[in-house]
Structures are given as structure tokens and as C-alpha cells.
MDAnalysis code that builds the backbone (N, CA, C; Angstrom):
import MDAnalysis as mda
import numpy as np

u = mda.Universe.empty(219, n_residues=73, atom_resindex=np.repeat(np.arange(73), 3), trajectory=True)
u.add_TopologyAttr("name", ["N", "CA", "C"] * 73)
u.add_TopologyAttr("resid", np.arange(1, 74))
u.add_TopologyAttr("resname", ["UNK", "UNK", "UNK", "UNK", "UNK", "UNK", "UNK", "UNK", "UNK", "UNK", "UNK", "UNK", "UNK", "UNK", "UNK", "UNK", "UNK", "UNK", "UNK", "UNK", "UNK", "UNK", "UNK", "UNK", "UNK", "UNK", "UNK", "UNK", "UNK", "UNK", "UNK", "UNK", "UNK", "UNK", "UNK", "UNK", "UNK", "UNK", "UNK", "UNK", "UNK", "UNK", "UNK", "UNK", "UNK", "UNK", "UNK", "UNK", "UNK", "UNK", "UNK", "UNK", "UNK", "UNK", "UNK", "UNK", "UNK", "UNK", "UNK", "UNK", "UNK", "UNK", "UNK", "UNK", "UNK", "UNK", "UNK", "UNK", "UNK", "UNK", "UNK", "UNK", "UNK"])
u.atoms.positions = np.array([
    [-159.525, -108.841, -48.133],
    [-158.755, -108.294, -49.232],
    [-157.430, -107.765, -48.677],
    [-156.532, -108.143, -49.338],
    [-155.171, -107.387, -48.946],
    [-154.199, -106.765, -50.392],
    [-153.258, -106.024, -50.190],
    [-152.845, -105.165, -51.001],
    [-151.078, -106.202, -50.999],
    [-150.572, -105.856, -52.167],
    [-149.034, -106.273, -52.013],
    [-148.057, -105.104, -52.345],
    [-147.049, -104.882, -51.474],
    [-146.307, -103.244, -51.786],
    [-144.958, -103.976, -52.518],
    [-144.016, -103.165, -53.621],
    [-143.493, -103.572, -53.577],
    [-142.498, -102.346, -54.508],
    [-141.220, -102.109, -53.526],
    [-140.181, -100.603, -53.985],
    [-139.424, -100.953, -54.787],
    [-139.635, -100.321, -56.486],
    [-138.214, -101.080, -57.244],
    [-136.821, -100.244, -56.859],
    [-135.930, -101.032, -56.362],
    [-134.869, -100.544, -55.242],
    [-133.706, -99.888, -56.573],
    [-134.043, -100.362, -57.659],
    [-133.075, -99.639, -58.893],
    [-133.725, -98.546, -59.212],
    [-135.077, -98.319, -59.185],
    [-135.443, -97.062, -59.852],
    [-135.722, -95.588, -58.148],
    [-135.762, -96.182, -57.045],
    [-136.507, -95.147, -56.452],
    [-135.284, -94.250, -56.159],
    [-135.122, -92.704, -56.151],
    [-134.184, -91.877, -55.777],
    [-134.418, -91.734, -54.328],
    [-134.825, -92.050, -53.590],
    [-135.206, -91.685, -52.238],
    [-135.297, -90.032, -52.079],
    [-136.867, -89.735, -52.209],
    [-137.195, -88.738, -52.301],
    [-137.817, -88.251, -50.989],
    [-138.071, -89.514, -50.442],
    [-139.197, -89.804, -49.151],
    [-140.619, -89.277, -49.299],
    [-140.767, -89.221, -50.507],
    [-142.505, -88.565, -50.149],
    [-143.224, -89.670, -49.697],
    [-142.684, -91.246, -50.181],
    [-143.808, -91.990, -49.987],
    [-143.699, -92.295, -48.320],
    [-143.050, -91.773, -47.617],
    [-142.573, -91.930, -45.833],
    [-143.572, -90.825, -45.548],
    [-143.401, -89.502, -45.935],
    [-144.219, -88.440, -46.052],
    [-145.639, -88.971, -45.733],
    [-146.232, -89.053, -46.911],
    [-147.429, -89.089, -47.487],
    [-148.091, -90.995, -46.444],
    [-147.366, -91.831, -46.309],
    [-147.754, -92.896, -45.406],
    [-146.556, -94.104, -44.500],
    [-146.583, -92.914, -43.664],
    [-145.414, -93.464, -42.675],
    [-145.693, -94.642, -41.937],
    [-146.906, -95.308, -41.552],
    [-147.512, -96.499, -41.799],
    [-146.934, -97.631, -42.458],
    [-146.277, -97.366, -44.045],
    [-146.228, -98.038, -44.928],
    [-144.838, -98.055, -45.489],
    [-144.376, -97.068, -44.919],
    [-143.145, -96.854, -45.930],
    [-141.322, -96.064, -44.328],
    [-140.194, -96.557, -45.084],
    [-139.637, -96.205, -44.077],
    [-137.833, -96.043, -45.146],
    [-137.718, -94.656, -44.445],
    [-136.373, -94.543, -45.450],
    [-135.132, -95.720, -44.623],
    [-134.260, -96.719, -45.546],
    [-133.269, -96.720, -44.892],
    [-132.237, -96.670, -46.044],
    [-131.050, -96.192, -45.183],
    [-129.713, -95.859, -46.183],
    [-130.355, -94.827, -47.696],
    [-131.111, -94.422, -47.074],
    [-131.252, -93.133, -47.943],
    [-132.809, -93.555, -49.475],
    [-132.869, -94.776, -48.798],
    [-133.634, -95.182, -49.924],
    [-135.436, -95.773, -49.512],
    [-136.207, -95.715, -50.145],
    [-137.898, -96.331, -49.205],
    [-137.266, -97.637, -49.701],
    [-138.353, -98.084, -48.676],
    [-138.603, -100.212, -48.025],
    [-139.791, -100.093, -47.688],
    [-140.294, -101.025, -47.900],
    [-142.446, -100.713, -47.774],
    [-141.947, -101.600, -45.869],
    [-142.545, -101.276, -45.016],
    [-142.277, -101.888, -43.759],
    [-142.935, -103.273, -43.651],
    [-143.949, -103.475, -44.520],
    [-144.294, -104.621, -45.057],
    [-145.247, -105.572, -46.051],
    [-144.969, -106.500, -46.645],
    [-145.233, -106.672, -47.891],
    [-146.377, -107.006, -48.121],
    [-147.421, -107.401, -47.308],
    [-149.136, -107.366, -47.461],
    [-149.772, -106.492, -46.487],
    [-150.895, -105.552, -46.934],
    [-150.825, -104.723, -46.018],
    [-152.563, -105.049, -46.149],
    [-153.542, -104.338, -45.449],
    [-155.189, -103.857, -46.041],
    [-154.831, -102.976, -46.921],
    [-155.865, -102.868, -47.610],
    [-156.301, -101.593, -48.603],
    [-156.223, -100.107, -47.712],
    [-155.578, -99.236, -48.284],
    [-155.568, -97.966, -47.517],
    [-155.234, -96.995, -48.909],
    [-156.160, -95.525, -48.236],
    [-156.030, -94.421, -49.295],
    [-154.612, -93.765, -48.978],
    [-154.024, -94.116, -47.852],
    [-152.539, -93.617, -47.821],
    [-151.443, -94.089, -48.677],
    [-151.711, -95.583, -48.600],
    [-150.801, -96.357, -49.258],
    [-151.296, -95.572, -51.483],
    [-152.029, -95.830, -51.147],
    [-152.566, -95.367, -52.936],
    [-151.745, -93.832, -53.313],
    [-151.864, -92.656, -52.192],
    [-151.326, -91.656, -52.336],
    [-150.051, -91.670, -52.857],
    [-149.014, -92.423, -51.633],
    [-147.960, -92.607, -51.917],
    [-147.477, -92.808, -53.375],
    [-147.919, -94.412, -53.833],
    [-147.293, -94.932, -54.742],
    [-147.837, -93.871, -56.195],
    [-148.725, -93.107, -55.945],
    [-149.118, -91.463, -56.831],
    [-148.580, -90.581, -56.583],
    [-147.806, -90.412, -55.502],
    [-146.821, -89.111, -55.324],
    [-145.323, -89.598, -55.626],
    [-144.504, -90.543, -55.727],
    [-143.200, -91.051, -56.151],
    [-143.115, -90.264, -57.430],
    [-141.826, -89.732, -57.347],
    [-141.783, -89.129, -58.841],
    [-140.870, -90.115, -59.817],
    [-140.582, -90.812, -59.351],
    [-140.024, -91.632, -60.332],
    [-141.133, -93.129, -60.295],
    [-142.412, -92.829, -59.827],
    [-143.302, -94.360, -59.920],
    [-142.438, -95.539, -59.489],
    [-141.579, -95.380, -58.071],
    [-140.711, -96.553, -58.056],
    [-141.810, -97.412, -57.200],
    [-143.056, -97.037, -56.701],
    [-143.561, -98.344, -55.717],
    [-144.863, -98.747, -56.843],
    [-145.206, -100.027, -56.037],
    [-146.170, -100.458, -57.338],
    [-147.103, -101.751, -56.318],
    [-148.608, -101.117, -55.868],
    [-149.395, -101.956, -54.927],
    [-150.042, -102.335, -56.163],
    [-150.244, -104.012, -55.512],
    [-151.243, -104.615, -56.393],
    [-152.287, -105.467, -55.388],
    [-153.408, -105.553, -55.837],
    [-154.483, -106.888, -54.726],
    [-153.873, -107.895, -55.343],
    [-153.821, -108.257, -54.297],
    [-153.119, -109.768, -54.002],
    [-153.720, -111.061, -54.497],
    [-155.073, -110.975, -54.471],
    [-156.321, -111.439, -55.157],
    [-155.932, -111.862, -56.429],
    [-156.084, -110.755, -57.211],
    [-156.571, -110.979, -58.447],
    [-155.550, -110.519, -59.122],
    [-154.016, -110.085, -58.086],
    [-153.159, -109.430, -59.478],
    [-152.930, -107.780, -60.037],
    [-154.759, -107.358, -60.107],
    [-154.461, -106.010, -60.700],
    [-153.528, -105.281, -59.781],
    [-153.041, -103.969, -60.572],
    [-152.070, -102.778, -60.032],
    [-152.905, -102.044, -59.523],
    [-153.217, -101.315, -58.288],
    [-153.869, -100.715, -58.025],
    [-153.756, -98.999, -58.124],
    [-152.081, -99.200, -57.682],
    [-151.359, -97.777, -57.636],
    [-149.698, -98.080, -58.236],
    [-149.328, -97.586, -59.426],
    [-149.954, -95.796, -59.750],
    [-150.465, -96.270, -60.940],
    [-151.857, -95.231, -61.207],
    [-152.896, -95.858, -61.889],
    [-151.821, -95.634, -63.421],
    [-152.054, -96.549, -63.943],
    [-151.018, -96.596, -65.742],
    [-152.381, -95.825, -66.601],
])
């Protein structure tokens, strides 16, 4: 099973929580998050993150089947 990350680069303010919360996964540049890369495993860090963005700019889905995993709608 693998996860797909993906930062909408118009909506995120670069707040860095999601660097915060999974530095693993996430990396500020020019002031803004970039997932470090675009299929990752399943991880409860990565889930945190895309639940702590205050503007919901990241959005993991399984790769599988499609569903959104994080942030739960």
C-alpha cells in the first residue's frame, strides 16, 4: 500500500506546521511546503500533518483505490 501527497501550491500560506508535525514528509522552500516526495507508505505523521494545515492545503490519498485519506472531509 502506498499513500500519494500532494501541496495545493495556490492555497498553502506556509505556515510550516506540516514540516513541524512530519519532517520526513514535508520541507519548506521559498517560504512555502513541497511534500519531499510524491508516494510515500502509510504513516500517522503524514495523516497529522495534512490535519494540522490551517488552510487544508495538503491532501494524501491511497494510491490504490483513490480515497482521500487526510484531511478527513
Amino acid at each position: 500500500m502506498s499513500w500519494s501527497i500532494a501541496v495545493d501550491d495556490q492555497t498553502c500560506i506556509g505556515s510550516g506546521m506540516c514540516a513541524g508535525v512530519a519532517p520526513d514528509h514535508f520541507e519548506l522552500v521559498d517560504g512555502y511546503s513541497q511534500a519531499k516526495k510524491d508516494r510515500v507508505e502509510p504513516s500517522d505523521d503524514l495523516v497529522d500533518a495534512a490535519e494540522s494545515c490551517p488552510v487544508e492545503a495538503i491532501l494524501v490519498r491511497d494510491v490504490e483505490s483513490g480515497k482521500v485519506v487526510a484531511p478527513e472531509e
